[in-house]
DSSP file (Angstrom, degrees, kcal/mol; ACC not computed):
  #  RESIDUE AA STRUCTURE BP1 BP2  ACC     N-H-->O    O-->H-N    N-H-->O    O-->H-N    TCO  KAPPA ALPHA  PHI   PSI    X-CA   Y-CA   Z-CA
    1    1 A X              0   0    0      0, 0.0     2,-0.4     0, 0.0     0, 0.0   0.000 360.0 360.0 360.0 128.6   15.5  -22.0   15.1
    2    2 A X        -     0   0    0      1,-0.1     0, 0.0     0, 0.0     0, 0.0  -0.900 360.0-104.6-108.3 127.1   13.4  -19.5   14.5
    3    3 A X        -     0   0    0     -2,-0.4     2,-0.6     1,-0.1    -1,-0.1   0.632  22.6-122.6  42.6 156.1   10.0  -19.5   12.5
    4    4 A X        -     0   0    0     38,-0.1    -1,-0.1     0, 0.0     2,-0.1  -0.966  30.4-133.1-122.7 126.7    9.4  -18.1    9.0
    5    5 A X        -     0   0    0     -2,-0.6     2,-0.3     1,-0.1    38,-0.2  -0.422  22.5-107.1 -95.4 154.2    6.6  -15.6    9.2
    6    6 A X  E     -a   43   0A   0     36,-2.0    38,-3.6    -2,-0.1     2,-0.3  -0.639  30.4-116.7-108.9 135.3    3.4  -15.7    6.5
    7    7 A X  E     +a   44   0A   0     -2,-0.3    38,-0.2    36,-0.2     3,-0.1  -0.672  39.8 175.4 -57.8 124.6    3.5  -13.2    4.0
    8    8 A X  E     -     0   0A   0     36,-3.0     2,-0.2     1,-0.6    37,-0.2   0.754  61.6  -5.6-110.3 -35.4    0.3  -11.3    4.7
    9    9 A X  E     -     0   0A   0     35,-0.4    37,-1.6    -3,-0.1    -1,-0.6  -0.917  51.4-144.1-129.3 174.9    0.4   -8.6    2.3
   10   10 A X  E     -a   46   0A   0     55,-0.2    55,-1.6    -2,-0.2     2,-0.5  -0.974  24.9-170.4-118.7 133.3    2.8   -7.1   -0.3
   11   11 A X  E     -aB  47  64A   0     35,-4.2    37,-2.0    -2,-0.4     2,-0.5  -0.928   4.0-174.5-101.1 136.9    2.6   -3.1   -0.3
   12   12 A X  E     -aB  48  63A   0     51,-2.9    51,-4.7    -2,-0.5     2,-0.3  -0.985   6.1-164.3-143.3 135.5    4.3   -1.3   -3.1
   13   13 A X  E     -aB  49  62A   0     35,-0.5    37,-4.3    -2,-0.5     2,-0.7  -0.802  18.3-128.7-106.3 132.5    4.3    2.6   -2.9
   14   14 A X  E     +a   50   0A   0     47,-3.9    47,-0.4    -2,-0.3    46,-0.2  -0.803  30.2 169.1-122.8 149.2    5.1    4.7   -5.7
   15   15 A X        +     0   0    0     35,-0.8    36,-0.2    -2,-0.7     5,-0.2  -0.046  36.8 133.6-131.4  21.4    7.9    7.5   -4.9
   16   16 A X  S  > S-     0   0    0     34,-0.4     4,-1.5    35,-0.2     3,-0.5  -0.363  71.2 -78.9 -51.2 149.0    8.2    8.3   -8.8
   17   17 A X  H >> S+     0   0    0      1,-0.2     3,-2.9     2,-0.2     4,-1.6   0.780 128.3  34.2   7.7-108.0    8.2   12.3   -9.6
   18   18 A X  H 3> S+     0   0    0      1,-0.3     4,-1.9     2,-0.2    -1,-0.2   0.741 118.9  49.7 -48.3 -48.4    5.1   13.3   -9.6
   19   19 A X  H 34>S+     0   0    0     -3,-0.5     5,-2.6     1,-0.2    -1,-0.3   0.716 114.3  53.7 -62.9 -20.8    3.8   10.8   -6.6
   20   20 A X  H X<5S+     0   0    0     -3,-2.9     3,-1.1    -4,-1.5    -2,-0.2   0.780 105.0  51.3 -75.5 -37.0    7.0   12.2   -4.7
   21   21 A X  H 3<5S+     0   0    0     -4,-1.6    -2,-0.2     1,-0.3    -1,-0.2   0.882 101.8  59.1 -65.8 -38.5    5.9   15.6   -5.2
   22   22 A X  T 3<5S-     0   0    0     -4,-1.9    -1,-0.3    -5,-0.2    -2,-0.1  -0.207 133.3 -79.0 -96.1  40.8    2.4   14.8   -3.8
   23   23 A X  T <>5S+     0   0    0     -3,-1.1     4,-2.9     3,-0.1     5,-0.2   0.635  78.2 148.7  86.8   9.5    3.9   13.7   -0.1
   24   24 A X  H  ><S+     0   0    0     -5,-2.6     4,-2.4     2,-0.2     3,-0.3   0.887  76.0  48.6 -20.4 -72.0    5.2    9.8   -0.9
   25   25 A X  H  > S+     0   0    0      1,-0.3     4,-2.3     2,-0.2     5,-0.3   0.947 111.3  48.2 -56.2 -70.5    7.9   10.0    1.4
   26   26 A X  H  > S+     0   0    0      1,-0.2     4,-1.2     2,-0.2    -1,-0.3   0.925 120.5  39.7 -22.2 -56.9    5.6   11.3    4.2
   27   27 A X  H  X S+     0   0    0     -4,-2.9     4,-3.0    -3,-0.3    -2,-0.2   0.894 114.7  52.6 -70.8 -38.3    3.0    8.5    3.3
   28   28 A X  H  X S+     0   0    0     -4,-2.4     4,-2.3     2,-0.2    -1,-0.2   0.970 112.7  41.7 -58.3 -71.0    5.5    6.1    2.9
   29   29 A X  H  X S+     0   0    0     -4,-2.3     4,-1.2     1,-0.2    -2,-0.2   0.664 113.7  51.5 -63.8  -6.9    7.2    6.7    6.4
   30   30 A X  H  X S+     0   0    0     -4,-1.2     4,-1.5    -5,-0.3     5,-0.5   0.761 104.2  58.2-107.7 -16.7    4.1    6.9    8.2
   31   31 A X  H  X S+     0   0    0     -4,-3.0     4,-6.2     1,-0.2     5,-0.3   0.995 110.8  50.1 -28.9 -58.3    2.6    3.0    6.5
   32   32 A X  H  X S+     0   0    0     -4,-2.3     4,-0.7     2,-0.2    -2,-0.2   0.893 110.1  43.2 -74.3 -41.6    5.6    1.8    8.0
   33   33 A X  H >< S+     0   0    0     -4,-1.2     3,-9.0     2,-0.2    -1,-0.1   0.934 121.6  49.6 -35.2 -83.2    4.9    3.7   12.0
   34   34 A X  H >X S+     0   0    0     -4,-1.5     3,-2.7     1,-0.5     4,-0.8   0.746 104.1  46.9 -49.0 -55.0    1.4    2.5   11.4
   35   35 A X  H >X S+     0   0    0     -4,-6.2     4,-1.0    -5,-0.5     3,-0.5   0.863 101.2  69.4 -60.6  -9.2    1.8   -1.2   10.4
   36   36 A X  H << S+     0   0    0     -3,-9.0    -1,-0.2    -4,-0.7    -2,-0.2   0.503 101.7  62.4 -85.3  21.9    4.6   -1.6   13.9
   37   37 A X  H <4 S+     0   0    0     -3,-2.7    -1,-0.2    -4,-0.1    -2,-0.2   0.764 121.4   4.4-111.5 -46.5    0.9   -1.0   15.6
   38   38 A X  H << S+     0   0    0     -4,-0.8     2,-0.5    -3,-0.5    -2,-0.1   0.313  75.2 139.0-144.2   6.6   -1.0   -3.7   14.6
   39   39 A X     <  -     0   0    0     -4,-1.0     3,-0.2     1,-0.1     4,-0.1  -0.613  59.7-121.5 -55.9  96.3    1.1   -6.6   12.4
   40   40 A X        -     0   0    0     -2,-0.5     3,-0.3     1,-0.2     2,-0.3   0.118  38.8 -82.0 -46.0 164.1   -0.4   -9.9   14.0
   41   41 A X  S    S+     0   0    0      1,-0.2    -1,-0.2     3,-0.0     3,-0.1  -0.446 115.3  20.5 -58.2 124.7    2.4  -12.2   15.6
   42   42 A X  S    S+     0   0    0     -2,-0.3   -36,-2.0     1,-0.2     2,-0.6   0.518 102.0 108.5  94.4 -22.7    3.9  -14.3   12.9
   43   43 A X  E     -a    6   0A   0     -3,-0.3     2,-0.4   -38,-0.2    -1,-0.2  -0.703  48.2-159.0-118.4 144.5    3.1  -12.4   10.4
   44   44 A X  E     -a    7   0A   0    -38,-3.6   -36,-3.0    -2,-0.6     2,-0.4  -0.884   3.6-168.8-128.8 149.7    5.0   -9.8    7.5
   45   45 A X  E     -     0   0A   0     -2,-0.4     2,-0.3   -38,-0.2   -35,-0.2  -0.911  16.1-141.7-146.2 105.3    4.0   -7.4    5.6
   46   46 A X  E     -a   10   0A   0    -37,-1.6   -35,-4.2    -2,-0.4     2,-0.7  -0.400  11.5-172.1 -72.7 114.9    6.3   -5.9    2.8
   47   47 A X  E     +a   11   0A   0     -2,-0.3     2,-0.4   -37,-0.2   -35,-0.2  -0.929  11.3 175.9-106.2 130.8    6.6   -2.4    1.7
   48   48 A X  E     -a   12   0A   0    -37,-2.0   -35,-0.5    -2,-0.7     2,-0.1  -0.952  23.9-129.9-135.2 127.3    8.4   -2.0   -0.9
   49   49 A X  E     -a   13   0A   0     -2,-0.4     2,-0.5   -37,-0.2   -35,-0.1  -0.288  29.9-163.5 -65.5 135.4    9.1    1.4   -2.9
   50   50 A X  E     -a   14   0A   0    -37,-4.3   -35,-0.8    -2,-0.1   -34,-0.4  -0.983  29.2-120.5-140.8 144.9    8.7    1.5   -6.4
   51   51 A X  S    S-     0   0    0     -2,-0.5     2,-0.3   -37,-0.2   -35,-0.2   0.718  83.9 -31.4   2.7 -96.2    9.4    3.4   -9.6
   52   52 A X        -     0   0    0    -37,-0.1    -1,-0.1   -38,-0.1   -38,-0.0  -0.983  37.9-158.9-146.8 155.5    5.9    4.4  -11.0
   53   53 A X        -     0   0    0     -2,-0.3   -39,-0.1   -39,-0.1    -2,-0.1   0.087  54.6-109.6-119.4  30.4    2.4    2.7  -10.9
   54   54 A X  S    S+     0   0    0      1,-0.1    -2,-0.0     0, 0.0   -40,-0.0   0.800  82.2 123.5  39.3  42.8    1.4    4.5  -13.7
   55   55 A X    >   -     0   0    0      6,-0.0     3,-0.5     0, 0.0    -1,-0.1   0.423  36.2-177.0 -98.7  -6.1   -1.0    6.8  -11.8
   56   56 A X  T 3   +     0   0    0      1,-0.3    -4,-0.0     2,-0.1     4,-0.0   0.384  66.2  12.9 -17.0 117.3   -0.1   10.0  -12.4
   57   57 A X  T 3  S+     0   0    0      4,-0.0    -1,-0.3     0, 0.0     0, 0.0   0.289 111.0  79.1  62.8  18.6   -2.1   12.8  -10.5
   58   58 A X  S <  S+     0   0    0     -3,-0.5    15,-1.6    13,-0.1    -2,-0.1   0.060  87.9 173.0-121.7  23.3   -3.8   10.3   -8.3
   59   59 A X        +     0   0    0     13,-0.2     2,-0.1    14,-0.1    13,-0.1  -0.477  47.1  48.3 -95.7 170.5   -0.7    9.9   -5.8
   60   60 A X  S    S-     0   0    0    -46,-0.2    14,-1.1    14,-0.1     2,-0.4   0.277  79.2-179.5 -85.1 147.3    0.6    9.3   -4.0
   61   61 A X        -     0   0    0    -47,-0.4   -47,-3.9    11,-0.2     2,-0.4  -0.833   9.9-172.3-125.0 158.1   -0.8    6.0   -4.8
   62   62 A X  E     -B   13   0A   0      9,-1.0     2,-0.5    -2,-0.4   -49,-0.2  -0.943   6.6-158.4-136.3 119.9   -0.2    2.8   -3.0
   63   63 A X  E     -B   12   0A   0    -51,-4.7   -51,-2.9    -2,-0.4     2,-0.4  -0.826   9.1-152.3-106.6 147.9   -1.4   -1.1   -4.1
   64   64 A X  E  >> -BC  11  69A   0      5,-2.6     4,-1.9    -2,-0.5     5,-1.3  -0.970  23.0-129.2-115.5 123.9   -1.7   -3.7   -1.6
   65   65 A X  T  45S+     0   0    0    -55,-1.6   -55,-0.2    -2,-0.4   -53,-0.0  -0.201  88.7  32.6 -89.7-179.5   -1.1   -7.6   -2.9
   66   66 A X  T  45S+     0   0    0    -57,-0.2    -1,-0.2    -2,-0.1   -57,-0.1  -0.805 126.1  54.2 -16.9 -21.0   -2.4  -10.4   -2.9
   67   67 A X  T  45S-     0   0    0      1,-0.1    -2,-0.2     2,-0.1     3,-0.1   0.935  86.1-147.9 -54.4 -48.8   -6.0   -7.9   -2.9
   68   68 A X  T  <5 +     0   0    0     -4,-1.9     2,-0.3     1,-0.3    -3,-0.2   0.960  47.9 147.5  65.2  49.2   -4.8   -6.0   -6.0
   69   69 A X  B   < -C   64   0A   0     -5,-1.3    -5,-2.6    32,-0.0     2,-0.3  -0.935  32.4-160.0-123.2 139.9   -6.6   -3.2   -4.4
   70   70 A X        -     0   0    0     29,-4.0     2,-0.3    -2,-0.3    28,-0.2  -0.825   3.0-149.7-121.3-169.5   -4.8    0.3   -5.2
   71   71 A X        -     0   0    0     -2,-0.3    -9,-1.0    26,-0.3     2,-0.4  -0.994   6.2-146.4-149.3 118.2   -5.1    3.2   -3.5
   72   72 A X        +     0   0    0     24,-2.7   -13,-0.2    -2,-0.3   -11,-0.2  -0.788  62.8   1.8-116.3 171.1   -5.0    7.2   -3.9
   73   73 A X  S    S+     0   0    0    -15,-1.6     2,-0.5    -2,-0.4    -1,-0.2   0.919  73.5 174.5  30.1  69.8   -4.2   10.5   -2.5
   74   74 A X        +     0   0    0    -14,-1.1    -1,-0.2    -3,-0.2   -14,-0.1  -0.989   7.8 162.6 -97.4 103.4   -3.0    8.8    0.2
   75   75 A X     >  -     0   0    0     -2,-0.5     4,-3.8    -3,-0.1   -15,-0.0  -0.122  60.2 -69.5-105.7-161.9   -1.4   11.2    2.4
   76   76 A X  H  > S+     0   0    0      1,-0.2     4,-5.0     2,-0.2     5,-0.3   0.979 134.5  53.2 -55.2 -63.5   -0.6   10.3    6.5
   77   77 A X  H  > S+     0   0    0      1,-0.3     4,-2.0     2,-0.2    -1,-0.2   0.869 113.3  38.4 -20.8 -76.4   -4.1   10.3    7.2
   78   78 A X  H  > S+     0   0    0      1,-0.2     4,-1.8     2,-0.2    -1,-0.3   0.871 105.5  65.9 -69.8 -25.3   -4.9    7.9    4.7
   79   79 A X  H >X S+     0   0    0     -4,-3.8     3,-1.1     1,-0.2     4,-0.7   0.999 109.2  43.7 -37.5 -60.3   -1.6    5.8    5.3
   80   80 A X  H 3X S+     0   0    0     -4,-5.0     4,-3.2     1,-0.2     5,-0.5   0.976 110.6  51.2 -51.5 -53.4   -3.2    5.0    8.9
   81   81 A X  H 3X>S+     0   0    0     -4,-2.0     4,-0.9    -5,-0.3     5,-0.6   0.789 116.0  43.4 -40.6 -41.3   -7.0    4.3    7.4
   82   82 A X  H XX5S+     0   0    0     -4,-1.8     4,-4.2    -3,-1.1     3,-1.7   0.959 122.9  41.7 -87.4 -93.3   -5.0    1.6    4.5
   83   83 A X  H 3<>S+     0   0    0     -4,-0.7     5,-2.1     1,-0.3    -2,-0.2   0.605 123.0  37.5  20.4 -75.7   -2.8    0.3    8.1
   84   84 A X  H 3<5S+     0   0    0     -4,-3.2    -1,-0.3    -5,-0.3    -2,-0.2   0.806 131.2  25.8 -74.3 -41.5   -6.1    0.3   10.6
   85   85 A X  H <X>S+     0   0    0     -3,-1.7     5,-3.3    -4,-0.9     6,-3.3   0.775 130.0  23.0-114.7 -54.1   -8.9   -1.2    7.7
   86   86 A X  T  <<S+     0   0    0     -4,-4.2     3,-0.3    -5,-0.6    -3,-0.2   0.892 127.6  32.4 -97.7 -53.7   -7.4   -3.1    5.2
   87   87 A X  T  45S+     0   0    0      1,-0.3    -3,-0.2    -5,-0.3    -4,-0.1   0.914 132.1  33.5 -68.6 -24.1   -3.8   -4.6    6.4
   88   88 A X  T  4<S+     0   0    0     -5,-2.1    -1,-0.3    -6,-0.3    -4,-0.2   0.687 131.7  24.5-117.7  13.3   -5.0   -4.9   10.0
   89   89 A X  T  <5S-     0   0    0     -4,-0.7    -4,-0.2    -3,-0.3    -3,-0.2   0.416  97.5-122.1-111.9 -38.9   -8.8   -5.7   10.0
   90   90 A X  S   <S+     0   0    0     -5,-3.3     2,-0.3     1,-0.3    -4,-0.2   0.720  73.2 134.0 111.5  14.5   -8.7   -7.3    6.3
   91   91 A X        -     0   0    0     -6,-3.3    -1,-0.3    -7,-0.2    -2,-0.2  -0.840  62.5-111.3-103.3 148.9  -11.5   -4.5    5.5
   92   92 A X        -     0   0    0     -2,-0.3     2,-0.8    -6,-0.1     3,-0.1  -0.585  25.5-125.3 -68.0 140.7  -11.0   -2.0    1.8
   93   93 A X        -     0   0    0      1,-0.2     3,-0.4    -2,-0.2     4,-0.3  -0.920  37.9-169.7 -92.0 107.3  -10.2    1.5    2.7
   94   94 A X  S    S+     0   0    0     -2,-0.8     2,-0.2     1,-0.3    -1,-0.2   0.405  77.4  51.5  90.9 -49.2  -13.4    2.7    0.6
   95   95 A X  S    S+     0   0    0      1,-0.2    -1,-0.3    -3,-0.1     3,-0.0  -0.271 118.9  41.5-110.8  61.1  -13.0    6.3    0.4
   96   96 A X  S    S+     0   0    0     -3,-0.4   -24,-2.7    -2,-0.2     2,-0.9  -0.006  82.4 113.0-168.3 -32.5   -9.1    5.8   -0.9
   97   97 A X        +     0   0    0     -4,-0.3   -26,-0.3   -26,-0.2     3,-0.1  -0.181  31.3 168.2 -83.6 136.8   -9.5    3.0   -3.2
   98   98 A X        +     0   0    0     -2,-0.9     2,-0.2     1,-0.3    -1,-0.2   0.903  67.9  15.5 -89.4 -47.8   -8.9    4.0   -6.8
   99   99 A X        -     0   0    0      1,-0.1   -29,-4.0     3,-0.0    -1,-0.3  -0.896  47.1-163.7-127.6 164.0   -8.7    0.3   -8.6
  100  100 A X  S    S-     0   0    0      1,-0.9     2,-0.4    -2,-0.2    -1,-0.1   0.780  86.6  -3.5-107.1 -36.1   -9.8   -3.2   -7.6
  101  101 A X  S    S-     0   0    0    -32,-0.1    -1,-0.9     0, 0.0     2,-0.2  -0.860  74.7-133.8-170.9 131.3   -7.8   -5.5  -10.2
  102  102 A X        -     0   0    0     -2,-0.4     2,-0.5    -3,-0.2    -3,-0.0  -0.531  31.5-123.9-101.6 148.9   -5.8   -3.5  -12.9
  103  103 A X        -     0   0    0     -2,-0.2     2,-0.4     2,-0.0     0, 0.0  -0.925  25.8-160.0-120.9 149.4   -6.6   -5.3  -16.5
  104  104 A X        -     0   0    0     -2,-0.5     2,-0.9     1,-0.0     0, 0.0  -0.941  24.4-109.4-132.0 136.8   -4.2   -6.6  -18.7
  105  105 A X    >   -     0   0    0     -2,-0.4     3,-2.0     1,-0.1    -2,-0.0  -0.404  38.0-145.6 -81.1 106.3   -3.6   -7.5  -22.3
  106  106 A X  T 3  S+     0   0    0     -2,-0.9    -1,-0.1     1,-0.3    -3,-0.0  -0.341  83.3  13.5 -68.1 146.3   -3.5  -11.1  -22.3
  107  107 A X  T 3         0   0    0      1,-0.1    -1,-0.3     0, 0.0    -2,-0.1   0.130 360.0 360.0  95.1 -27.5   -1.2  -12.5  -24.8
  108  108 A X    <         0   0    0     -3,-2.0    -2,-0.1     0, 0.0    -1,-0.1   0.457 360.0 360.0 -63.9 360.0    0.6   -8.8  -25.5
């Protein structure tokens, strides 16, 4: 019987227009190289492509959950940095991050 692996993060990449234009698919396929590098035993870590994050000229942009940390002009380069700092030392990639915590209209 095999094990259920801990969520450790949720990634969602957005491969809308405009973020598509600015090298998603690139960034996107090289997250997924990067995390098969360093993903602790036991543990998963979801990317899942999505619509829009309603960044528009800052893609491609990429949020990582539970952190609620986003991310811009993420290109390969910066795919690895997000990969290497934040999913697998637990560190913010710093010169990447665009928002910490998105705000929201409570009650709307």
């Amino acid at each position: 019987m095999s094990r259920m692996k801990k969520l450790a993060a949720h990634v969602l990449v957005c491969t809308h227009k405009t973020c598509q234009e600015q090298g998603a698919k690139k960034s996107l396929k090289e997250l997924k190289r990067a995390l098969k590098e360093c993903v602790p035993e036991g543990e998963l870590v979801l990317i899942s492509k999505v619509k829009c994050l309603d960044q528009c000229g800052r893609g491609p942009v990429v949020a990582v959950y539970p952190a609620g940390v986003w991310y811009g002009k993420v290109d390969e380069v910066g795919a690895r940095a997000i990969v290497k700092e934040h999913l697998c030392a637990g560190r913010v990639a710093r010169e990447l991050k665009i928002l910490r915590e998105l705000k929201t209209n409570e009650g709307a």
